[in-house]
C-alpha positions in Angstrom: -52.5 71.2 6.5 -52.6 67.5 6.7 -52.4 66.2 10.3 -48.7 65.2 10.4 -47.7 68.6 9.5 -49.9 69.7 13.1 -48.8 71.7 15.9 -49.3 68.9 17.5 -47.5 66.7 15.9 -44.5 69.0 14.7 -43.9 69.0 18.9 -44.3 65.0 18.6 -41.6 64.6 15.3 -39.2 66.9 16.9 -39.3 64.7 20.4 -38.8 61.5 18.1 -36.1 63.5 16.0 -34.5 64.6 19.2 -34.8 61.5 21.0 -32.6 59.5 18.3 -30.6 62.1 17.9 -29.5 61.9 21.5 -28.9 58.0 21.1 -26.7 58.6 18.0 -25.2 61.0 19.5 -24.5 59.3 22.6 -23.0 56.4 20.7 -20.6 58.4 19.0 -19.6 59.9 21.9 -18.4 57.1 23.7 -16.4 55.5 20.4 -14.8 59.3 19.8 -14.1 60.4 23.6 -14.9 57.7 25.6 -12.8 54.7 27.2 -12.7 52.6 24.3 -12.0 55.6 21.7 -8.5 54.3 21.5 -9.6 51.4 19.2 -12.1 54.0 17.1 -10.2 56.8 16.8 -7.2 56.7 18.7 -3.7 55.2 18.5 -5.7 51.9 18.1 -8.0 53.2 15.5 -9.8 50.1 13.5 -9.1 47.5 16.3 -12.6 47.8 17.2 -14.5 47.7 13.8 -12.0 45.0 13.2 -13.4 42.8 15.7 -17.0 43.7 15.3 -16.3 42.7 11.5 -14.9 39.6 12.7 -17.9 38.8 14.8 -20.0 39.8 11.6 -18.3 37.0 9.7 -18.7 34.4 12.3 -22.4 35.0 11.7 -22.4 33.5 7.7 -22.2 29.9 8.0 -25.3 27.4 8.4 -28.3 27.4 6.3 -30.2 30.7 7.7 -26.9 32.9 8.3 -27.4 36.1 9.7 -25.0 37.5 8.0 -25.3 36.9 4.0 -23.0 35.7 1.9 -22.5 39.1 -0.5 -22.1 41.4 2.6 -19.8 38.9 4.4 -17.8 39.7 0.7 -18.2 43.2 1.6 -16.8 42.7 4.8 -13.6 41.2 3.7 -12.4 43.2 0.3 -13.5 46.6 1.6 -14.6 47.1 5.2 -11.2 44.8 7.2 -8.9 46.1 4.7 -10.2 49.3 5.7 -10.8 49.1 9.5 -9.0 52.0 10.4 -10.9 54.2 8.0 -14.1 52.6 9.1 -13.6 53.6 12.4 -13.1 57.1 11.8 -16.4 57.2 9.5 -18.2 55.2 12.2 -17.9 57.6 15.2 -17.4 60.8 13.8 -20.4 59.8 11.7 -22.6 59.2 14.4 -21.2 62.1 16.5 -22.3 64.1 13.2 -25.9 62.3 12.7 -26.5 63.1 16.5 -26.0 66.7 16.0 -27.3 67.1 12.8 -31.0 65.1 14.7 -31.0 67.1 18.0 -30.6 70.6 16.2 -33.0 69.7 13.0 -30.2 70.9 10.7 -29.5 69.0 7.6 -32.2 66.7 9.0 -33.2 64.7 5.5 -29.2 64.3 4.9 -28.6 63.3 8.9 -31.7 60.8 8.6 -30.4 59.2 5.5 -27.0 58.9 6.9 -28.6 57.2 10.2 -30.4 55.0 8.1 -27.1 53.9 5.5 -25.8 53.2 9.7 -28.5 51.3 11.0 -28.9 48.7 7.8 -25.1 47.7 7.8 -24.8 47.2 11.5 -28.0 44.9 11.0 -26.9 43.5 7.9 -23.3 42.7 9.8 -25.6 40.6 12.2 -26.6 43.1 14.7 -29.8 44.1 16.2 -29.8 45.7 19.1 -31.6 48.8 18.9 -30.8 49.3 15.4 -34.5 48.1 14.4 -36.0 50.8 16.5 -34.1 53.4 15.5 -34.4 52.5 11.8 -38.5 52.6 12.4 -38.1 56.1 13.9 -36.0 57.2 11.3 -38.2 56.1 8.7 -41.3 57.3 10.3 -39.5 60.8 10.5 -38.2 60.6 6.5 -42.1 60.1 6.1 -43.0 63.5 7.9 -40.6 65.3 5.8 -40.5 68.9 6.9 -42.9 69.1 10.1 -40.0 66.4 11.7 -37.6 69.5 11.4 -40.1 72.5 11.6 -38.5 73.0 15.1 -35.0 73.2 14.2 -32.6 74.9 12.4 -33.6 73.3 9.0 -36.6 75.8 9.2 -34.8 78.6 8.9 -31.6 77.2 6.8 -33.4 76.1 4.1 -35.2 78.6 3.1 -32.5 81.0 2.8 -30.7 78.2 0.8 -33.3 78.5 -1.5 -33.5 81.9 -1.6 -29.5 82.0 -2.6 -30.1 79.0 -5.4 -32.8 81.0 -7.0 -30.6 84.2 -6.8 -28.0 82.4 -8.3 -29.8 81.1 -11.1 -29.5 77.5 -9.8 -33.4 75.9 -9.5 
């Protein structure tokens, strides 16, 4: 047993896990039931991606944009045409990626997801604490099964496996 897969720090990945989980899930919360969940999800839905987008594109001109010039193409053939679908993906997603963190369930799929999250809002010009959770959520991808040894994943996947082999299916 190497020493990321210790007791020790199993407890330590599953704080980190839980700890991000918590802010994704937080986030979500607020764009899916919170005041402003009329421009997420709500009769308003996309109104808010809409103007983050916007914001994103005001970020492209000058020689070091912060926004680059193929994801500001991005932005305007997929993601504004889109905005009300966006919206939808954007808070249910991070509703989902909180829940999948804080139980350890689906963790690798969750972290991946979190990850695909954190580089477009940074890509759209954002930083926040997109860089921080990114880091944690790399860190955690690098521990690989002691980051969800307490959670659900410990127990789901093996009998996943179980079925596959069952099944024929390796």
């Amino acid at each position: 047993m190497s020493w990321r897969e210790s007791r020790l720090m199993q407890v330590i990945w599953t704080v980190i896990r839980v700890y991000v989980g918590w802010e994704w899930l937080s986030a979500g919360i607020s764009k899916t039931f919170g005041a402003s969940s009329a421009a997420w999800v709500g009769p308003k839905a996309g109104a808010a991606v809409s103007g983050f987008l916007q914001g994103a594109l005001a970020k492209t001109g000058g020689q070091h944009p912060d926004v680059q010039w193929w994801y500001a193409a991005f932005i305007n053939n997929v993601a504004l045409p889109n905005a009300k679908i966006f919206g939808y993906v954007i808070a249910w997603g991070e509703v989902l990626v909180g829940i999948s963190l804080i139980l350890g369930a689906l963790t690798t799929i969750g972290l991946l997801a979190a990850v695909l999250m954190n580089m477009a809002y940074m890509l759209a010009g954002t930083v926040s604490t997109n860089p921080i959770l990114l880091f944690w959520e790399a860190v955690l991808l690098w521990a690989g099964a002691a980051a969800y040894y307490w959670g659900v994943d410990r127990v789901l996947l093996p009998q996943w496996k179980k079925r596959r082999l069952k099944q024929g299916i390796a």
